[in-house]
C-alpha positions in Angstrom: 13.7 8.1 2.0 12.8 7.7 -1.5 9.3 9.4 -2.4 7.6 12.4 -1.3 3.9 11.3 -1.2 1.7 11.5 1.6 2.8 8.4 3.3 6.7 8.9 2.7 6.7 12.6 3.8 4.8 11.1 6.9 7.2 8.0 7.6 10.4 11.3 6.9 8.8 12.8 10.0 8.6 9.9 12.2 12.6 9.3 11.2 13.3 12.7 12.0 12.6 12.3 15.2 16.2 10.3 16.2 18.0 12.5 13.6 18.9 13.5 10.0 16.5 12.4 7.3 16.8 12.6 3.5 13.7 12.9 1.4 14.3 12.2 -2.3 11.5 14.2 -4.4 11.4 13.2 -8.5 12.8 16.3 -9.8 14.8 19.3 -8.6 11.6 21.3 -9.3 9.9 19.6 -6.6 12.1 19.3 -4.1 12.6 22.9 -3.9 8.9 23.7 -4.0 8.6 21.5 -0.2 12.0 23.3 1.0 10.6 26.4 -0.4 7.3 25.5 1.7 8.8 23.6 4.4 5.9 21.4 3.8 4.9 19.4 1.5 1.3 21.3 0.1 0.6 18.9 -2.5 0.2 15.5 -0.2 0.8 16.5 3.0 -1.0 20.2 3.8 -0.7 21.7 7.3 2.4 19.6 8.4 5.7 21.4 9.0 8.7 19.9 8.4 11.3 19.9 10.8 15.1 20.9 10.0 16.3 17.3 10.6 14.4 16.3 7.1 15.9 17.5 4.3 14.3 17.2 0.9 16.2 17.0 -2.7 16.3 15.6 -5.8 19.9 14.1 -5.5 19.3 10.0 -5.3 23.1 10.0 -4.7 22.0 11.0 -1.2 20.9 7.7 0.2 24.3 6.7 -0.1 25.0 8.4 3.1 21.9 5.9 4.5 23.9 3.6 6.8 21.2 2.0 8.6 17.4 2.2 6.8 16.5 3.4 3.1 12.7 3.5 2.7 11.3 3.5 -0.7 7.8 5.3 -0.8 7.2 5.5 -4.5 4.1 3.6 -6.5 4.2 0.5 -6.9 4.5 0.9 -10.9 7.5 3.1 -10.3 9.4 0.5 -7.5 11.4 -1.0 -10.1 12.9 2.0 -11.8 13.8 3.4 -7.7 15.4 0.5 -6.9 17.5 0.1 -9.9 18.7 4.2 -9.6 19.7 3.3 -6.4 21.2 0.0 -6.6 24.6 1.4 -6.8 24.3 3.0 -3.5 23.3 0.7 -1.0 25.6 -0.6 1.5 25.5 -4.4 2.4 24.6 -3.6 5.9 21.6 -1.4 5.5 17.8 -2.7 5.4 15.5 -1.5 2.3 12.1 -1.0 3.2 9.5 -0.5 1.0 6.3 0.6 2.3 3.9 0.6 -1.6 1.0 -2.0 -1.6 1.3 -3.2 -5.0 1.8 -6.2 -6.9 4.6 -5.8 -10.1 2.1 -6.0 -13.4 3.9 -8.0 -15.9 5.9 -10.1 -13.7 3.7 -10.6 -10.7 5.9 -9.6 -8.0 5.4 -8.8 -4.7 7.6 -5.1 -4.2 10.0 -6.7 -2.1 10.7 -9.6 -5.1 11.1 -6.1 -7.3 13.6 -5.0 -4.8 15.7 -7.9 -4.4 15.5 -8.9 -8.1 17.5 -5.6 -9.2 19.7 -4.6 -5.6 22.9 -6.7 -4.9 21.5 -7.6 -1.4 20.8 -10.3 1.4 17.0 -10.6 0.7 16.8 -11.1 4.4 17.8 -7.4 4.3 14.8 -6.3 2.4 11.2 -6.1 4.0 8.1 -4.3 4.1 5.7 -1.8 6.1 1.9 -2.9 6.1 -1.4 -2.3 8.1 -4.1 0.9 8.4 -2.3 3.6 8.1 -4.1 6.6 6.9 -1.2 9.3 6.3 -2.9 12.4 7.5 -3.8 10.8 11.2 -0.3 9.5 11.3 1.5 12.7 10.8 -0.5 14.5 13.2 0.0 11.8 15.8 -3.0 10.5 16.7 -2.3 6.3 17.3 -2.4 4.1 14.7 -0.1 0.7 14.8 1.2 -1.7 11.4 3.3 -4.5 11.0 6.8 -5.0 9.4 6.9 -7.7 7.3 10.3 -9.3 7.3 12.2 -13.0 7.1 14.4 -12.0 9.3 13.5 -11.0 13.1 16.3 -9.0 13.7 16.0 -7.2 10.7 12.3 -6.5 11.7 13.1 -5.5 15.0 15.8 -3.4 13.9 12.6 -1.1 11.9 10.6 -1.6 14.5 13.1 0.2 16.8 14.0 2.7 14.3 10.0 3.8 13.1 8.0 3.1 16.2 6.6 5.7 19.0 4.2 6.0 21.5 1.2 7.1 19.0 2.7 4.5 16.2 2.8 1.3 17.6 4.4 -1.7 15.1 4.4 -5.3 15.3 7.3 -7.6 13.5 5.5 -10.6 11.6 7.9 -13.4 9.8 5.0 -13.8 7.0 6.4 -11.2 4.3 4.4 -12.9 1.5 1.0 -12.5 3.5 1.7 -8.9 4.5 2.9 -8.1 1.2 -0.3 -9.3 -0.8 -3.0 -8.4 2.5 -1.4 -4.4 2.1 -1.9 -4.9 -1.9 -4.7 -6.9 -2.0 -7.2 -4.9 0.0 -7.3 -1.5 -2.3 -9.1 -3.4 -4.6 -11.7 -4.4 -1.6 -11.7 -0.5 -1.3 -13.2 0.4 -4.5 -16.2 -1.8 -4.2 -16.8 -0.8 -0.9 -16.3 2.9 -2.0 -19.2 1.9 -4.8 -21.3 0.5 -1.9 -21.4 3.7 -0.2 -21.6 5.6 -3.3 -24.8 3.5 -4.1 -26.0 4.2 -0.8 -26.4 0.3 -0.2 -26.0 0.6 3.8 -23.6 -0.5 6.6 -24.5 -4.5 5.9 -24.0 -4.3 2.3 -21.1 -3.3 2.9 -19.7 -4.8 5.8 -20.5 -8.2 3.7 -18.0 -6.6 0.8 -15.4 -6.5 3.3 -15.8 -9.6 5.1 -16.2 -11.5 1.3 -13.5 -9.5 0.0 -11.2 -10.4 3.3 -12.2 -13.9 2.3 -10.6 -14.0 -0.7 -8.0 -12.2 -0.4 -6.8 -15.4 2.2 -7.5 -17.5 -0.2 -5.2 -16.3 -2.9 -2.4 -15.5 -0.3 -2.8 -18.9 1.6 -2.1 -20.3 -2.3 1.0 -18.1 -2.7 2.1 -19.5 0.3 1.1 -16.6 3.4 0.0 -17.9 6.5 -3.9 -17.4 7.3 -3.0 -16.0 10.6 -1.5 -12.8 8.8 -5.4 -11.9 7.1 -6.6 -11.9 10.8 -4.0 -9.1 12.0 -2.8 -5.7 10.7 -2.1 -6.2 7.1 -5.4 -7.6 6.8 -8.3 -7.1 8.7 -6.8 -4.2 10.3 -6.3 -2.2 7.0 -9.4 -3.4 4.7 -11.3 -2.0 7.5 -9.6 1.7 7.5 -9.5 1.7 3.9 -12.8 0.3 3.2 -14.2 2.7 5.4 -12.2 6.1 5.8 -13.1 9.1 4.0 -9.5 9.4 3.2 -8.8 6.4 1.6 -8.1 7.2 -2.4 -9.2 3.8 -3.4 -12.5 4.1 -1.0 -13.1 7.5 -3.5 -12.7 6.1 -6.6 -14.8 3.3 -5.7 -17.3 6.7 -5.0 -16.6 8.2 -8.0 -17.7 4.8 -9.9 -20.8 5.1 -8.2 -21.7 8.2 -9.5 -21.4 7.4 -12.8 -17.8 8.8 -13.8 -15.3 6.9 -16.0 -12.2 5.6 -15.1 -10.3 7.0 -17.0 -11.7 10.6 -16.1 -11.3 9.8 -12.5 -7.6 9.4 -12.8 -6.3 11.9 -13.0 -8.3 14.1 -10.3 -7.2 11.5 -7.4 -5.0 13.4 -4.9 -2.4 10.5 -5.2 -2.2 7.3 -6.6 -5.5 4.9 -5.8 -3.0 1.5 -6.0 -6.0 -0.8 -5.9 -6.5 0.3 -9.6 -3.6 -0.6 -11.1 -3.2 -4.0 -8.5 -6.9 -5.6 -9.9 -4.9 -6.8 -13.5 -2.1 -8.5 -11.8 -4.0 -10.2 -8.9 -6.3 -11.4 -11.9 -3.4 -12.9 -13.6 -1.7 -14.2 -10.3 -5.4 -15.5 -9.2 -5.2 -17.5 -12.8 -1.6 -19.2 -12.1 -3.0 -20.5 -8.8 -6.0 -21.1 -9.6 -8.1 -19.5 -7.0 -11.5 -17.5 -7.5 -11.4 -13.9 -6.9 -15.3 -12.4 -7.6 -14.8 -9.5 -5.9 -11.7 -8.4 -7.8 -13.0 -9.6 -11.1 -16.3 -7.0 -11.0 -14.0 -4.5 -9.7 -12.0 -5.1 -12.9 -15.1 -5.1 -15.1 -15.7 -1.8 -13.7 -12.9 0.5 -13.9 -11.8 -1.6 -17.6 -14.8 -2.5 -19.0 -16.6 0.2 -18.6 -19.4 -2.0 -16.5 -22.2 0.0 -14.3 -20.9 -0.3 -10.6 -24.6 -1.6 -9.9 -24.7 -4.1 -12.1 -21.5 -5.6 -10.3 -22.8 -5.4 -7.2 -26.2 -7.0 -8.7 -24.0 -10.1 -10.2 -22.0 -10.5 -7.4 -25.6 -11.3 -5.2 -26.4 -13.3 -7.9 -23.6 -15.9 -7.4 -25.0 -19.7 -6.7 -24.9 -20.2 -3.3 -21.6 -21.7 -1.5 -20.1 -22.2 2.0 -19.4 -19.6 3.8 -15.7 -21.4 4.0 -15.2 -23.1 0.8 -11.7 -22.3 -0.4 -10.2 -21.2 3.0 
């Protein structure tokens, strides 16, 4: 297990469960801060860590990973984790990354980032997707996703390893469409976090969602996803927890917006990375090679780059000439 935020601390505990886990933290420092703790304070407050899970800075560690390495790092920093660790991994083990990010100069999905720099069988390689909101994870309460992966038995094989009776998962062969529904609806999050700053009501923003779902299909239907996969875990299922949750990050920065602060003064008072930030460049440009509208993710962009009034988004956005409701799909 490679990165000790929220969600990787979380996913540690759920592997600890059949036995021995290592957690890799960024730097020595770190790593004995959460042994020093047995928790991890900083992303993960009030959860204990069992003895199974040990935490250190030592990448050489996931050597010893015979069956599942996890990489739980941000999406800007996937490349640089799999290359450190492209040494170690065996032929037979499955990578699984579980960031919802899309790579920003080359437009990669984190899987392609994976694959492009670790001397393995891509079929080996997948990905973790759908609403799943750390905190309520870790302290069991039910939540289900969906493993993304080309290869069944490969997603059945993470399935066995990560599931339980609070954390139900589901295999789907559609890695492109879970890939881009798990990255792809942050950026729905931060204008739905603007609605509810704004105080705009529940249909406001139930129609950001619903119009952001939209096209979100309609650029992952032109990468090549299947539609089916907007309608399940990876997409409806997590625009609507992070769209609406409290603890979403990219829900609060969308809040923050609202109230008037900068981006760039927001930043760096998130409690973890807000992915749906740094995403809105590179599904611009993707959106551009395939040629596929995205209104949504363009004001969002406007806002957090441009420096534009989160209510003047929102006003431009109603102000769009009328369309069909399923022009594009």
């Amino acid at each position: 297990m490679v990165g000790t935020g929220a969600w990787g601390t979380t996913l540690a505990l759920m592997l600890a469960r059949t036995g021995p886990v290592t957690l890799v933290a960024r730097s020595p420092e770190a790593a004995a801060v959460i042994n020093g703790a047995r928790e991890n304070v900083a992303h993960l407050p009030g959860v204990a860590l069992p003895e199974d899970v040990l935490v250190t800075a030592d990448e050489g560690r996931v050597a010893a990973a015979r069956e599942l390495i996890v990489l739980a790092v941000p999406a800007a920093h996937m490349r640089d984790a799999a290359i450190r660790i492209s040494s170690m991994v065996r032929p037979d083990t499955i990578i699984l990354s579980v960031a919802k990010g899309i790579e920003r100069d080359t437009l990669a999905r984190m899987t392609q980032v994976i694959t492009s720099e670790v001397p393995i069988d891509q079929g080996r390689v997948c990905a973790l997707s759908g609403p799943n909101l750390a905190s309520e994870v870790a302290r069991g309460l039910p939540a289900s996703a969906v493993v993304g992966a080309t290869d069944a038995d490969v997603g059945a094989q993470v399935v066995e390893l990560l599931s339980s009776r609070a954390f139900r998962l589901y295999r789907n062969r559609d890695l492109v469409g879970v890939e881009l529904a798990g990255a792809l609806k942050n950026i729905v999050a931060i204008a739905a976090g603007a609605a509810d700053g704004l105080q705009l009501g529940d249909n406001a923003k139930a129609a950001i969602v619903t119009r952001g779902l939209a096209e979100i299909t309609r650029l992952g239907v032109a990468a090549g996803a299947d539609p089916l996969t907007f309608a399940g875990l990876a997409g409806i299922g997590d625009i609507l927890a992070t769209c609406t949750s409290p603890l979403s990050r990219n829900h609060r920065l969308g809040m923050e917006l609202a109230a008037g602060r900068r981006w760039v003064d927001i930043e760096a008072s998130l409690p973890g990375v807000a992915e749906g930030a740094y995403t809105v460049q590179a599904a611009l440009a993707l959106a551009e090679r395939l040629g596929v509208d995205l209104p949504i993710t363009c004001e969002v962009h406007a806002a957090l780059y441009q420096d534009k009034p989160v209510q003047d988004s929102l006003r431009d956005l109603l102000s769009r000439s009328w369309k069909d409701e399923l022009a594009g799909l």
